[in-house]
Structure formats: C-alpha cells, structure tokens
N, C-alpha and C positions, 0 to 999 in steps of 0.2 A: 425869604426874610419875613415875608408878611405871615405864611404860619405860625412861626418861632415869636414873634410877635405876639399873637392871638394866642395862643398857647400860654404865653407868659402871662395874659391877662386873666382869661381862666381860672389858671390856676392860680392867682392871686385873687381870685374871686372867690374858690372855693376855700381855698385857707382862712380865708377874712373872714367867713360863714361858718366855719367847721370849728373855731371856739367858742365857749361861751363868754360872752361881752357883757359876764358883772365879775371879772376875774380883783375883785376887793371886797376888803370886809366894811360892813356898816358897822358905824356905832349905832346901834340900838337903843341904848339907856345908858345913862352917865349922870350920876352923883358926887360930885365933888370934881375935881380938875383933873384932866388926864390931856397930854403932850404926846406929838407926832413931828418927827424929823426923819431926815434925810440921810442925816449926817455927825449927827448925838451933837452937832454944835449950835447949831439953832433949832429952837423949840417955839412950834407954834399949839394954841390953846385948841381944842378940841371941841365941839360940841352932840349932840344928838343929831342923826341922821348925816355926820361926817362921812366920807368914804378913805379908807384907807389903802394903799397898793401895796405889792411885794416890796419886800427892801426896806420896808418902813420900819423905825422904831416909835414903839411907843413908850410912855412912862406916866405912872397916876403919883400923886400924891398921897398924903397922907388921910384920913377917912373918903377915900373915894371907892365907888364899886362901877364899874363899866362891862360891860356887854356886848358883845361884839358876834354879827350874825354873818356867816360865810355864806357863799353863792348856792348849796346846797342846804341852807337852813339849818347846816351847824350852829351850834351856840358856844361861846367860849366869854366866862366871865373872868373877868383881870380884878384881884383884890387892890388893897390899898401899897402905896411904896413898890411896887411891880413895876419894871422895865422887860419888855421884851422883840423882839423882831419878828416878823411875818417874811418867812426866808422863803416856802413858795406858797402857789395858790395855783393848782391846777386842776382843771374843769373839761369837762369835752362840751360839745355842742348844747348839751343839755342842761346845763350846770353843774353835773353831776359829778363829785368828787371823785378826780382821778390822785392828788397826792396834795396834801395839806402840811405843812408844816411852821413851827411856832416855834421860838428859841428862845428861853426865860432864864434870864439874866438871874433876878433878883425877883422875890414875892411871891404871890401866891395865884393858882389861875382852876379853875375847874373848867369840863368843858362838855358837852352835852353833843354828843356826835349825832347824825342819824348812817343808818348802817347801811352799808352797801350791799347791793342785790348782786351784783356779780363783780368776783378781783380778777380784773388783768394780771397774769402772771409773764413773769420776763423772762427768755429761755435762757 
C-alpha cells in the first residue's frame, strides 16, 4: 500500500511539472473595451496584462483593437465588434505549442504565429 501510495505521488509530481503553467493568453494591448465571460451571460471588463483561460469568451466593442499573446509568443489581434472563444491552449513542458485553437463568432482577428520546429503526428 505504501508503494502504490508513493507512486501515485510521483506521478502526480511529474504530471504537475510536465505542462507548461502559462496555459492562457495575455492581453497585451487593449484600446477601447473588450469583455471576458464564462458564460456569454455576464461580462466582466478587461484590461492590459488580463489573463485569459480556455473556455473563455471574449468580445470588443466597437473602435476597439486588442492583442492577445499565447504561451508561445503567438500573437493574435481581435478588431472591433469581434466575439470569440479560446476553445483550447495546449503547451508541453516548454510552452511550446502543441494545439491552439480560437472560434470567431463574429469580426475580424489576424494572428501572427511563430512556427513550429517539429509536428507531432498522430498514427
């Protein structure tokens, strides 16, 4: 019992270690208003240097431009009237993008990747 114990600990230690712990995106830069929820039902205000998690939606107003820096030093800027969700954010140990994804409702988004040195392929 006391191995299976230590073992479950371990391993709870190496898991804990083996992602990377900035798994959100920064706001970067934000001009004008831009909105984060949970739940599209309440909307709290945003500012510079916010941190965002999966699952979240966002939404800007109208002359607003926002920026937004992922754990790998992606950049993705969200125009004005843009709603969208950060459905995942995954990173290995290093921060280093293993799958990113973004789901734009509404508006307009450019985004400025940097590129990966090697793709995991799934058999």
């Amino acid at each position: 019992l006391k191995n299976i114990i230590f073992s479950i600990i371990v391993l709870f230690y190496v898991v804990s270690f083996a992602t990377c712990k900035n798994n959100f995106v920064e706001v970067k830069s934000l001009k004008g208003k831009a909105f984060v929820s949970s739940n599209e039902k309440q909307w709290n205000i945003l500012k510079n240097g916010d941190k965002i998690s999966v699952s979240k939606f966002v939404k800007t107003d109208k002359s607003t431009a926002m920026t937004l820096i992922f754990p790998d030093g992606s950049l993705l800027n969200v125009g004005e009237n843009s709603k969208i969700v950060l459905s995942e954010l995954a990173s290995d140990s290093n921060c280093k993008r293993e799958s990113y994804s973004i789901k734009l409702f509404v508006g307009k988004l450019w985004a400025k990747v940097k590129k990966l040195v090697a793709v995991k392929r799934k058999k």
